[in-house]
Every structure is written in structure tokens, then in C-alpha cells.
N, C-alpha and C positions, 0 to 999 in steps of 0.2 A: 085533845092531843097535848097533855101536859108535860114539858122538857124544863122547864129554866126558869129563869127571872122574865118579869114582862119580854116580850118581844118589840122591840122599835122597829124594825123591817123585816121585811120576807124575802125572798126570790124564787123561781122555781127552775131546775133544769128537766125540761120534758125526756130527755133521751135517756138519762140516767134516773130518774124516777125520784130526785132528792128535792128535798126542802130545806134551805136553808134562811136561818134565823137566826139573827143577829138580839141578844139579849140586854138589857140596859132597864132604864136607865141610871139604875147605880150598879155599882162593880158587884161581881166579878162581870168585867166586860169579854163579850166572849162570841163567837160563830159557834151554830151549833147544826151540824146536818141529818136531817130527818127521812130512815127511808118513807118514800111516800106509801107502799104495801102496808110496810108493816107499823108505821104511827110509833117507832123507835129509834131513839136516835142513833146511828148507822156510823158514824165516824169520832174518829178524837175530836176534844173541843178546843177550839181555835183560840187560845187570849188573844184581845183586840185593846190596844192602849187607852182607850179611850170611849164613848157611846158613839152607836151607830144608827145610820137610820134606812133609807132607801138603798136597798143594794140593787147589781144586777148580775147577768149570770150568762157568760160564754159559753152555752150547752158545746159549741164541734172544738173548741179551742181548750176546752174544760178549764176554764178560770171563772173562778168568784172574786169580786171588784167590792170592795166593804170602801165606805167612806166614814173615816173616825173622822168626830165631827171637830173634837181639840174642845170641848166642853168634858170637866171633870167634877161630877157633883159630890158634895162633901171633900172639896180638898179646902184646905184652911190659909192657904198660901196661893196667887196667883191660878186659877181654877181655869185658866182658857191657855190656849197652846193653839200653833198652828197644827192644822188641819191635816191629813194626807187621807190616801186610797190605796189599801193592802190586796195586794193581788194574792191569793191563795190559787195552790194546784188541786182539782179536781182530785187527781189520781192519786197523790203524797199526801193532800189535804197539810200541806205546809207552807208556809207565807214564801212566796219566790222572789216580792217585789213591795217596796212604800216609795209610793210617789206623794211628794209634797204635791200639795193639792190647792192650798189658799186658806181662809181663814172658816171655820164654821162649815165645811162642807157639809150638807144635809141630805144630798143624792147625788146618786150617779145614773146616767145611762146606756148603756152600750148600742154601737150602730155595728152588725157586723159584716155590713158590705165594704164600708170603707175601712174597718180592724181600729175602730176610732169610742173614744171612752171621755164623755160630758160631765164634767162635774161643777154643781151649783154651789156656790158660796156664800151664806148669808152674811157673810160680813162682822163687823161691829161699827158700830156708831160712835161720835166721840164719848157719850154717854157712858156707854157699855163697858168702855177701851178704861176710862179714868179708872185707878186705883188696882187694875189687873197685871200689871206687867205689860202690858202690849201698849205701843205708838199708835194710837190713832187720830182720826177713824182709819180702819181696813174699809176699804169700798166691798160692795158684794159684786161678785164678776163668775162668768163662765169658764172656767178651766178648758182646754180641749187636749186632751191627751191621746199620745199614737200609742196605742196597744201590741204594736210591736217590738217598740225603743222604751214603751214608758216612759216616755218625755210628756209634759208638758210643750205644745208645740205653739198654742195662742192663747193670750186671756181677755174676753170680752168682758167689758165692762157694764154691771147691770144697777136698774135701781133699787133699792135700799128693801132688805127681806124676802130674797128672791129665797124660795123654799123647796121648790120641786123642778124635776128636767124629764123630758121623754122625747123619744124619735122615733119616726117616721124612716128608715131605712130605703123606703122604694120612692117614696118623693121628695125625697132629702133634704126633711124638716125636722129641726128642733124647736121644743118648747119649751119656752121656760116659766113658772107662776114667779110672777114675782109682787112687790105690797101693790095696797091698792086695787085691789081686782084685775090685776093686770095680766096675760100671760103675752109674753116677745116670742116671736118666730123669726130663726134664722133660718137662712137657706143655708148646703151645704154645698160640696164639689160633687160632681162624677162618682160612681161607684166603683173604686180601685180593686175593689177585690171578688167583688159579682161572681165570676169564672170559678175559681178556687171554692169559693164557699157553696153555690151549687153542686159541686160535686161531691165537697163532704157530705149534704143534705143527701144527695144522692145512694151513698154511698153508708150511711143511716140506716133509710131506708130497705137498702137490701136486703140488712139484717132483723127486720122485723118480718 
């Protein structure tokens, strides 16, 4: 299925039959969606600021969640920037939203009972931080963003090269890798939004 420059992440939306690939990791940085039938790419391509890694994918909400990681390779001046996560529309396939995100975002994950978007931040170290523009160290921390306001709503704090994030929806766990062989599990709240999002599924379903 050849489309682009290497692919740094994937996602997939089952309802709509897309694939979406985020390409890197040098420029042209870009989103690029793939019908799944036809192994062609099916939409305009998305410029993305920056390289991307772990996306994820709101099949009933139709949003795609890209985190630019703020890592610019071959820039010759200051190469790291903060970080954010572009919300692109399924249906426009047009950027609707950038949430600052933290430093180095490397993934995201979406939970879609609570309408709730995790993003991992690997940080920089003071090491990394000297001679780039940036005050450090940036600690690596969990972002928790409401996918309704695209606010950043809390940021946990994690240990140093936390790399990847996923959740568990029904037992309302996240997970985070982070160095050291390590992965953290947070608990989360109540499923706020359970009711509504069964009924899209629902409602899906019909039409198949």
C-alpha cells in the first residue's frame, strides 16, 4: 500500500473504512487517508507542523486526534517547539482545532465513553533542553484533554521517556509505558457519556 514518506502512525476508523497515516519523519509532514477497499488515498492531505506518531480515531464523533510531537528534523536553528494535538474533521477533513499538548507528545489515546483524549509527553531532560531554545527540563506528564471544550483539563505527572498511552474504556484504565520497563495505570471516573455513545453504535449499526 504505497502512499507517502515512511508512516510514523496509523489509526483505523471501522465505520468509515479509512486509514489514516500520519507520514514523517522528515517533512513534508502530513495526514494522509487511505480508502481501506480501495488501497488509495481517498482524501486531501492534511499538512501537519511537525512529525507525528501514535494517532487515534473518533469513528461516531468523526475526529482524528494527530499529536505533533514539536521535534523538527533538519531545522538548523532551535529544532524542538512545544508540542500540541490537531483535531481534524472526518467529514471537511479540515483541521477544526490545536490543543497545546506539552512537550514531545508521542501519543494519544481516546476513551469514548467519557468524550476524554490522553496525551503522553516525553519530555526533555536538562540534557536535551541545553542549547535548543527551550527552559529546562520539561518533565514528561499525561495531558487529559475534554474532547468536547479541547481543554486540557489535568496534567499528571510521569517518569522521564514515558512513550506510549491506551485505554481501557469499560474498566476505566489507562496506561501509560513509560522508561525503565515500566507501564503506570491510572484509574479514571464514571462513564459520563455510556448512554449517548451506545446509541450512536446503535444507530451504526442499523445501517449496515
Amino acid at each position: 500500500m504505497p502512499y507517502a514518506p515512511q508512516a510514523q502512525g496509523l489509526a483505523v476508523d471501522p465505520i468509515r473504512g479509512i486509514l489514516y497515516a500520519a507520514a514523517g519523519p522528515i517533512p513534508p509532514y502530513a495526514l494522509y487517508a487511505i480508502d481501506e477497499d480501495t488501497a488509495t488515498v481517498s482524501a486531501t492531505t492534511i499538512s501537519m507542523p511537525t512529525q507525528s506518531n501514535g494517532l487515534a480515531v473518533d469513528p461516531i464523533g468523526g475526529r482524528v486526534y494527530v499529536p505533533n510531537e514539536g521535534f523538527i528534523i533538519n531545522e538548523t536553528t532551535s529544532p524542538y517547539a512545544a508540542a500540541t494535538v490537531t483535531v481534524v474533521d472526518e467529514h471537511t477533513n479540515e483541521i477544526t482545532a490545536t490543543i497545546p499538548s506539552g512537550y514531545r507528545t508521542f501519543a494519544v489515546a481516546f476513551d469514548p465513553l467519557n468524550q476524554t483524549l490522553y496525551a503522553v509527553n516525553e519530555g526533555y531532560t536538562t540534557a536535551s533542553a541545553n542549547g535548543l531554545g527551550i527552559t529546562g527540563p520539561t518533565p514528561a506528564s499525561l495531558a487529559v484533554i475534554d474532547t468536547v471544550s479541547n481543554k486540557v483539563t489535568d496534567t499528571i505527572p510521569l517518569t522521564p521517556f514515558a512513550t506510549d498511552v491506551g485505554v481501557d474504556s469499560v474498566r476505566r484504565k489507562v496506561y501509560v509505558s513509560e522508561g525503565g520497563g515500566v507501564v503506570a495505570v491510572f484509574s479514571v471516573g464514571a462513564p459520563r457519556h455510556w448512554i449517548d455513545y451506545k446509541k450512536s453504535l446503535d444507530k451504526c449499526d442499523d445501517k449496515h
